[in-house]
C-alpha positions in Angstrom: -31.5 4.7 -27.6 -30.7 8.0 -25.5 -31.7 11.2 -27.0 -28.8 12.8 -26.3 -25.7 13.5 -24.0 -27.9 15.9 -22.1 -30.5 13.6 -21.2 -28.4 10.9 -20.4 -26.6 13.0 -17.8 -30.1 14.1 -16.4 -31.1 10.1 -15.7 -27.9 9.3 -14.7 -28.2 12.3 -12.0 -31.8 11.3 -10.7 -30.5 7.6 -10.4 -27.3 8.7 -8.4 -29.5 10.9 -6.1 -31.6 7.5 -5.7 -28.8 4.9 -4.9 -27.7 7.3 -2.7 -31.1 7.9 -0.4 -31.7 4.3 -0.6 -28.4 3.3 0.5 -28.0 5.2 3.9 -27.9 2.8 7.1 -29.0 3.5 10.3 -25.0 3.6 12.0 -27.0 3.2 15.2 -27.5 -0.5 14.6 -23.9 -1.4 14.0 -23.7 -0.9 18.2 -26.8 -2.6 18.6 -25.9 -6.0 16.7 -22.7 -5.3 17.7 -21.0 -5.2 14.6 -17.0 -4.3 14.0 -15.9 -2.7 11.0 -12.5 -2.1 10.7 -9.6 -2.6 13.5 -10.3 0.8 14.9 -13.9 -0.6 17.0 -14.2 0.0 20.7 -12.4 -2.1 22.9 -9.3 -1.6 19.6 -8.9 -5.0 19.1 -10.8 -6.0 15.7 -12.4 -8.9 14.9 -10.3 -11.9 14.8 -10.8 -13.9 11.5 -7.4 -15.9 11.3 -4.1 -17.0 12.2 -0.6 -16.7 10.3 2.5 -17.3 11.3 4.0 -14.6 8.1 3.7 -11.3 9.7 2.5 -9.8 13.3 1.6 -6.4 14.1 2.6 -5.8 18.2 0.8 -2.5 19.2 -0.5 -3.0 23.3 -0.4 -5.2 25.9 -3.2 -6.3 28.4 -2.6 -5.8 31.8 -5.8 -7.1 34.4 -8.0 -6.8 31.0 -6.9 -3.0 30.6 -5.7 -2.3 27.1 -2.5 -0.6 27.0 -0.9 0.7 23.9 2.9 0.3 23.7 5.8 1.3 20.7 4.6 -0.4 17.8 6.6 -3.5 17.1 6.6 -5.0 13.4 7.7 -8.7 12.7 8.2 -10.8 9.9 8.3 -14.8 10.8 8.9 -14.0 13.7 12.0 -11.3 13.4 11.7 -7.7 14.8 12.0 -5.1 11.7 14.2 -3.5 13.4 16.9 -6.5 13.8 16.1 -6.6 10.0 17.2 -3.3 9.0 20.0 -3.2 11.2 21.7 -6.9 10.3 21.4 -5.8 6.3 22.6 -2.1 7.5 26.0 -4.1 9.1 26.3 -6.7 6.2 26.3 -3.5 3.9 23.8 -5.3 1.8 20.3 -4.4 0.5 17.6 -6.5 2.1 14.7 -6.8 0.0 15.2 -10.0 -1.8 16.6 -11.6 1.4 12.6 -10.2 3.2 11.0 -12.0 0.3 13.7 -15.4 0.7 12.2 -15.0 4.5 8.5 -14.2 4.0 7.9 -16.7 1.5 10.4 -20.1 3.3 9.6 -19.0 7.1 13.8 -18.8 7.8 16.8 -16.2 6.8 18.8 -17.7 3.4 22.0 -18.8 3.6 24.6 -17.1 1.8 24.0 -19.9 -1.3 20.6 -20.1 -0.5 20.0 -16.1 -1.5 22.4 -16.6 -4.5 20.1 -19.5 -6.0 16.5 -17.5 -5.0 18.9 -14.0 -6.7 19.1 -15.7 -10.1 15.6 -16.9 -9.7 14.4 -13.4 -9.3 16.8 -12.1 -12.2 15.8 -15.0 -14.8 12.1 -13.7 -14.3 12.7 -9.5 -14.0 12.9 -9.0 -18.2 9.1 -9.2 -19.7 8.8 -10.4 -23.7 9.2 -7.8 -26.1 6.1 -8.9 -27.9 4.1 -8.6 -24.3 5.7 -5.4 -23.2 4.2 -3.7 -27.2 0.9 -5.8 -26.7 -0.2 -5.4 -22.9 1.5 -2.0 -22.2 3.2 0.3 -24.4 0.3 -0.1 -26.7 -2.5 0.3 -23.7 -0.9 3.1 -21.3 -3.2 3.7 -19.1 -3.2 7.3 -16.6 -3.4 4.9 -13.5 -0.2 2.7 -13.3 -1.8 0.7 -10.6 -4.4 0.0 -12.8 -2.1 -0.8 -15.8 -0.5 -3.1 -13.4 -3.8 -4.9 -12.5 -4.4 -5.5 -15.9 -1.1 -6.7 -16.8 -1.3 -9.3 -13.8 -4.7 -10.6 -15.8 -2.7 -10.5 -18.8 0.0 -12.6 -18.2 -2.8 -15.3 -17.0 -3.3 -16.0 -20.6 0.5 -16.6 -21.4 0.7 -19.4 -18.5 0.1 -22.8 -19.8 -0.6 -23.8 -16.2 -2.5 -20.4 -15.0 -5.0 -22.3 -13.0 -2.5 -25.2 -11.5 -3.1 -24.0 -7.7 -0.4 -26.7 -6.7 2.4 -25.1 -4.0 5.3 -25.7 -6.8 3.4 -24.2 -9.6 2.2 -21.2 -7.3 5.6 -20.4 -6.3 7.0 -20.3 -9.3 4.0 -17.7 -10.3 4.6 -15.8 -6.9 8.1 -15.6 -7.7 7.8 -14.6 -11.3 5.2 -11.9 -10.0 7.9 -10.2 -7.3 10.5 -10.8 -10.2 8.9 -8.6 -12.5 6.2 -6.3 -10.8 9.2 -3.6 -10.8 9.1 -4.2 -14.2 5.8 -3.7 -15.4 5.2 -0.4 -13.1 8.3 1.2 -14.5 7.5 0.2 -18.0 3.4 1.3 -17.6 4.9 4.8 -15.8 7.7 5.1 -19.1 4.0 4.5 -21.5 1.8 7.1 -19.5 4.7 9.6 -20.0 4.8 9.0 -23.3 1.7 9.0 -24.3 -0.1 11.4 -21.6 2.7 13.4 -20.4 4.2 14.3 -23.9 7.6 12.9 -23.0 10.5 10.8 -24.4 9.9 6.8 -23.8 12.9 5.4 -22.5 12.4 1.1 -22.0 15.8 0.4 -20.3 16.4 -3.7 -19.3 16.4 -4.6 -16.2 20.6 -6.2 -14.6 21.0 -9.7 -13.7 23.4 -8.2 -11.1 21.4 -5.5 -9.3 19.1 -5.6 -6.7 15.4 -4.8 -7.2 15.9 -1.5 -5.5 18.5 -0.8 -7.9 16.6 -1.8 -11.1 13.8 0.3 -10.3 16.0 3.5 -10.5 18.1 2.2 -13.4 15.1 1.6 -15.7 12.8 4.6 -14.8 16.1 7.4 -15.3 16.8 8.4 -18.6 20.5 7.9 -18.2 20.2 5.1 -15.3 22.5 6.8 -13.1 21.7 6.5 -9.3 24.0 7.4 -5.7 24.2 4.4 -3.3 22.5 5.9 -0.8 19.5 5.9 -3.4 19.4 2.9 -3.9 20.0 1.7 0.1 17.0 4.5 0.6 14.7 2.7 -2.0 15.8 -0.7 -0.6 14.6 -0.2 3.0 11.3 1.6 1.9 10.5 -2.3 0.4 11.7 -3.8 3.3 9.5 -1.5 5.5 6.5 -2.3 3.1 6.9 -5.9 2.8 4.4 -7.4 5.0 2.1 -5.9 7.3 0.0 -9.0 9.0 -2.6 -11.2 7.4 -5.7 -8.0 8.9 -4.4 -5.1 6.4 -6.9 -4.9 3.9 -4.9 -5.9 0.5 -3.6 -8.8 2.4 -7.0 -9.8 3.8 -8.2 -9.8 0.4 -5.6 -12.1 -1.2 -6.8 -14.5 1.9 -10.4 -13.9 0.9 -9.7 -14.8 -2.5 -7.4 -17.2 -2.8 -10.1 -19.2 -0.2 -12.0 -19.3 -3.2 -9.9 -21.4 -5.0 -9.1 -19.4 -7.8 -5.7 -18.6 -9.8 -2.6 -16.5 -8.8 -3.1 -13.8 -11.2 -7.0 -13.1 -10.3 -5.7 -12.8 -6.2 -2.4 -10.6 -6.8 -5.2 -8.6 -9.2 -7.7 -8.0 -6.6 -5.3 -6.8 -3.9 -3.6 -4.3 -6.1 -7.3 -2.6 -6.7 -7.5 -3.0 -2.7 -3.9 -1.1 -2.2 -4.7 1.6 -4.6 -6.9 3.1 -2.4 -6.4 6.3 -0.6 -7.2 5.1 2.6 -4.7 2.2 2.1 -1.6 2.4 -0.5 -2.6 5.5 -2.0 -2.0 7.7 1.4 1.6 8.6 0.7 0.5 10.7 -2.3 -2.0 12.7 -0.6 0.5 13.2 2.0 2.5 14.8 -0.5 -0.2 16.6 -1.7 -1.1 17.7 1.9 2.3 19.4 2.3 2.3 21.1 -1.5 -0.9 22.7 0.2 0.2 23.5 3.5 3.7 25.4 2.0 1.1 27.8 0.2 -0.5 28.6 3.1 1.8 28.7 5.7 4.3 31.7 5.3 7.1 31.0 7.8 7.8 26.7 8.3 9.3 27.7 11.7 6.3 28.9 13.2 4.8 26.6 15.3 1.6 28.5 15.9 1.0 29.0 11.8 1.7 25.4 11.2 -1.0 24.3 14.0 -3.4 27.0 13.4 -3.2 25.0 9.5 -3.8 21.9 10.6 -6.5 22.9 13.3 -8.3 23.7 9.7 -7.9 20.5 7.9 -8.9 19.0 11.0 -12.3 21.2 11.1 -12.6 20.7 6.9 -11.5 24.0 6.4 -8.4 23.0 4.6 -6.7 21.0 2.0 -9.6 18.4 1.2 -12.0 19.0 3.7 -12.2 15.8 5.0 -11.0 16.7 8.0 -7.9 14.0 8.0 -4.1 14.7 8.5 -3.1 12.1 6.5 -0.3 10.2 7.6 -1.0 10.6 11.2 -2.9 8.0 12.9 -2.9 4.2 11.9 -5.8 1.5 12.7 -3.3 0.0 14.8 -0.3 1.9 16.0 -1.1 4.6 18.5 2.1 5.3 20.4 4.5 4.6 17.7 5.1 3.3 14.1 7.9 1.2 14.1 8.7 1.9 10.3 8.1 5.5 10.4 10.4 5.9 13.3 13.0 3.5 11.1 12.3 5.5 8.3 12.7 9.0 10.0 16.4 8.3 11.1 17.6 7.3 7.6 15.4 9.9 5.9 17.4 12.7 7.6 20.6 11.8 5.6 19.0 11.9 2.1 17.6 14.9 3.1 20.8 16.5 3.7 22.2 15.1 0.5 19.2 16.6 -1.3 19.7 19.5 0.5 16.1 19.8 1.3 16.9 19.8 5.0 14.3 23.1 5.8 11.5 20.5 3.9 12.5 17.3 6.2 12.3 20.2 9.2 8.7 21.1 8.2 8.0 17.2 8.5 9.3 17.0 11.7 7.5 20.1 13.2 4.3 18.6 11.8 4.7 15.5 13.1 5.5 16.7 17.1 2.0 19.2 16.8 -0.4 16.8 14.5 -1.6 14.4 17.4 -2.1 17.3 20.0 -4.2 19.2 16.8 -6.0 16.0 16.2 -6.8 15.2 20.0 -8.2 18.8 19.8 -11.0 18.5 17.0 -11.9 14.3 17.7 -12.9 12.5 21.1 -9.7 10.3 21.1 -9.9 6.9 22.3 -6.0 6.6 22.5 -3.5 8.2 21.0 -1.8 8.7 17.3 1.7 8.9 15.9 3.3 9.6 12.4 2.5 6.3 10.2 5.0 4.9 7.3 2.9 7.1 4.9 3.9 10.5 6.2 7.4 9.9 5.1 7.7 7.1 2.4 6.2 10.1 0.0 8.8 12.7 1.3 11.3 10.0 0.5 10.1 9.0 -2.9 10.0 12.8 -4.1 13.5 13.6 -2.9 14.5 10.1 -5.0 13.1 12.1 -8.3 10.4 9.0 -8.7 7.2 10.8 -10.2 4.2 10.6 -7.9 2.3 8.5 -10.7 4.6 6.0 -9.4 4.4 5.7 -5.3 1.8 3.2 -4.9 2.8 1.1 -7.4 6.3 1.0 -5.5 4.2 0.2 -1.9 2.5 -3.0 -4.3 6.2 -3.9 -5.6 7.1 -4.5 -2.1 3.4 -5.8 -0.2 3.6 -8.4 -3.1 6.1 -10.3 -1.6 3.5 -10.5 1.8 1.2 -11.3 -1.0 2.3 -14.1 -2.0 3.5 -15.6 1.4 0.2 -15.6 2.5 -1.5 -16.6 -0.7 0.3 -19.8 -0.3 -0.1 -20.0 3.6 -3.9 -20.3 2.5 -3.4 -22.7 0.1 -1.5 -25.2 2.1 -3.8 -24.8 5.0 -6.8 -25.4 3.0 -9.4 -23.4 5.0 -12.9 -23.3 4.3 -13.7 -20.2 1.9 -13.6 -17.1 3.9 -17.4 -16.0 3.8 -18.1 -13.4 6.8 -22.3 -12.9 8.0 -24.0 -9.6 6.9 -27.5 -9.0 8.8 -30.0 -7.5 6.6 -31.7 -5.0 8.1 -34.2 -3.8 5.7 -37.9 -4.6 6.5 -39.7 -6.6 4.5 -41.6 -5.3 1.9 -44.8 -6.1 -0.4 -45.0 -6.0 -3.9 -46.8 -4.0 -5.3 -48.3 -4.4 -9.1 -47.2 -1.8 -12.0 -50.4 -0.2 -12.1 -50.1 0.8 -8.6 -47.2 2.2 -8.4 
């Protein structure tokens, strides 16, 4: 038994210090074996480790075996995300549920086609009252995307079939999943309120007749009032975050473990611990967080030079969080351009102007035009960077009044749909289990006896 609090924290300390000295790799050997980490290696193409026909992320083009980058294109089964955004933007309709319809069946729905896959989704959007009291109002938790997680693992145990990994039974859990993630991050942001915030709990059910982007603003406002522009806004941030390719790393990992051959739940679990990551989902936040900081220390927004003599010192770790990142710009793949940041940016302006936060949505755009040239400044570039979807879907989300507890889990409401669509792309493909070579490098060692030690 541990004497006391004191002297656990002392071990605990000297063991920290330990993992850490005997964890440190030699980087020099990564070149040398010529390994890849990450998409963002030398020669910027990555390490090819499958094939899908879901999503594809179009940033250069080779010309005589010279790499050279290009505006970012973004499709889904083969549709530009632009064409997308535009056909639902002329059809005055909101396009989330018809991305999923297309991720998930490979074509766009027909008009009766999207009706029957609508009142699949509504049948499946209201959770059990008894589940909602048990796995979440009772449990809040002050992470949502971990509430979520563990929801997911709950609902494993009220699915007679849970491990049936046959295509119809997997649907029909894919399905109930996109039906009702809205659900269960609203209703786990409503508990943490309550119960860590100090504020009224407000459970409102979610309407057979309104889209997902529309339910998510109806249940999380008190008096679940919402503008249509809102609600289009909202709509085309899930659209934008729908799929990204089978390489970004929560979707990788729902093809890693669904190779295993295990259930639904355990795979949509493990890729929402992947997305809540700051380097992946969680990098609208800290964008937000980033600009809170940089309207302290920046007196006039219209000065150029002020705004790039801050962001020379975030670059050189002398501001914000010293890691030396302006988050938001720069993307493991895109260099020249986003595609759905430069979506985004048009639409953005108008809710802006609504908000009347214009001056705000003119600081983004300043920062934007001087980041790259401040970041080509303080790094040896090997091509260029651009504003990602990050550095606006957190502008966006704050102007919709949806608490920052809240803007990951709405990136995971969306990705799930790209989720699933490749969760089943493994299945039916039946791959070998996806089990990538490490090279020890450590030298071998003798043992040596207690006594000698």
């Amino acid at each position: 038994m541990l004497k006391n609090k004191e002297y656990e924290r002392k071990i605990l300390e000297r063991l920290a210090k330990l993992s850490e000295e005997r964890n440190v790799l030699d980087t020099t050997l990564f070149d040398k074996y010529q390994v890849k980490r990450g998409l963002r290696d030398k020669d910027g193409k990555g390490v090819l480790v499958g094939l899908t026909e879901i999503g594809e992320v179009h940033a250069y083009i080779v010309v005589e075996n010279d790499t050279i980058p290009v505006a970012g294109q973004l499709l889904y089964r083969g549709y530009d995300i632009q064409d997308l955004i535009n056909g639902c933007l002329a059809d005055d309709c909101f396009g989330f549920e018809e991305t999923c319809y297309l991720l998930l069946f490979g074509s766009l729905p027909s008009k009766s086609e999207l009706n029957d896959f609508n009142q699949l989704l509504s049948a499946y959007r209201e959770l059990s009252d008894g589940f909602v009291r048990d796995m979440i109002l009772t449990s809040p938790s002050k992470d949502i995307m971990n509430q979520m997680a563990r929801t997911v693992l709950a609902l494993y145990s009220y699915d007679n079939q849970a491990d049936d990994i046959s295509i119809k039974n997997v649907l029909q859990q894919c399905v109930r999943l996109i039906a009702c993630f809205p659900t269960i991050a609203v209703y786990g942001y409503q508990a943490f309120s309550r119960y860590y915030a100090n504020q009224s709990l407000f459970i409102h059910s979610p309407q057979d007749e309104l889209s997902t982007a529309e339910n998510i603003l109806y249940t999380l406002r008190p008096d679940c009032k919402y503008t249509e522009l809102e609600a289009r806004l909202l709509d085309m941030a899930l659209v934008l975050h729908a799929e990204h390719g089978g390489g970004n790393n929560s979707t990788f990992v729902n093809h890693v473990v669904t190779s295993s051959g295990t259930d639904t739940y355990s795979a949509m679990a493990a890729s929402l611990g992947s997305l809540k990551g700051p380097r992946h989902g969680g990098a609208n936040l800290k964008v937000i967080q980033m600009f809170d900081d940089l309207k302290q220390n920046v007196n006039d927004w219209r000065d150029d030079e002020e705004v790039e003599s801050y962001l020379l010192k975030i670059v050189n770790k002398q501001a914000f969080d010293q890691t030396g990142l302006i988050y938001g710009i720069g993307h493991a793949v895109y260099s020249v351009s986003d595609p759905r940041a430069v979506i985004f940016k048009d639409h953005v302006a108008k809710l802006a102007e609504e908000k009347g936060m214009q001056d705000e949505f003119n600081l983004y755009n300043k920062v934007e035009e001087i980041a790259p040239r401040v970041v080509s400044k303080g790094h040896r570039m090997l091509r260029g960077v651009s504003a990602n979807i990050d550095f606006y879907s957190g502008f966006v989300y704050r102007m919709l009044d949806i608490p920052p507890e809240l803007y990951t889990p709405i990136f995971a409401i969306a990705r799930i749909s790209g989720w699933s669509a490749h969760r089943i792309e493994e299945i039916v493909n039946d791959g070998k289990i996806i089990r990538p070579a490490y090279k020890c490098v450590r030298k071998k060692q003798a043992y040596i006896p207690m006594s000698n030690r």
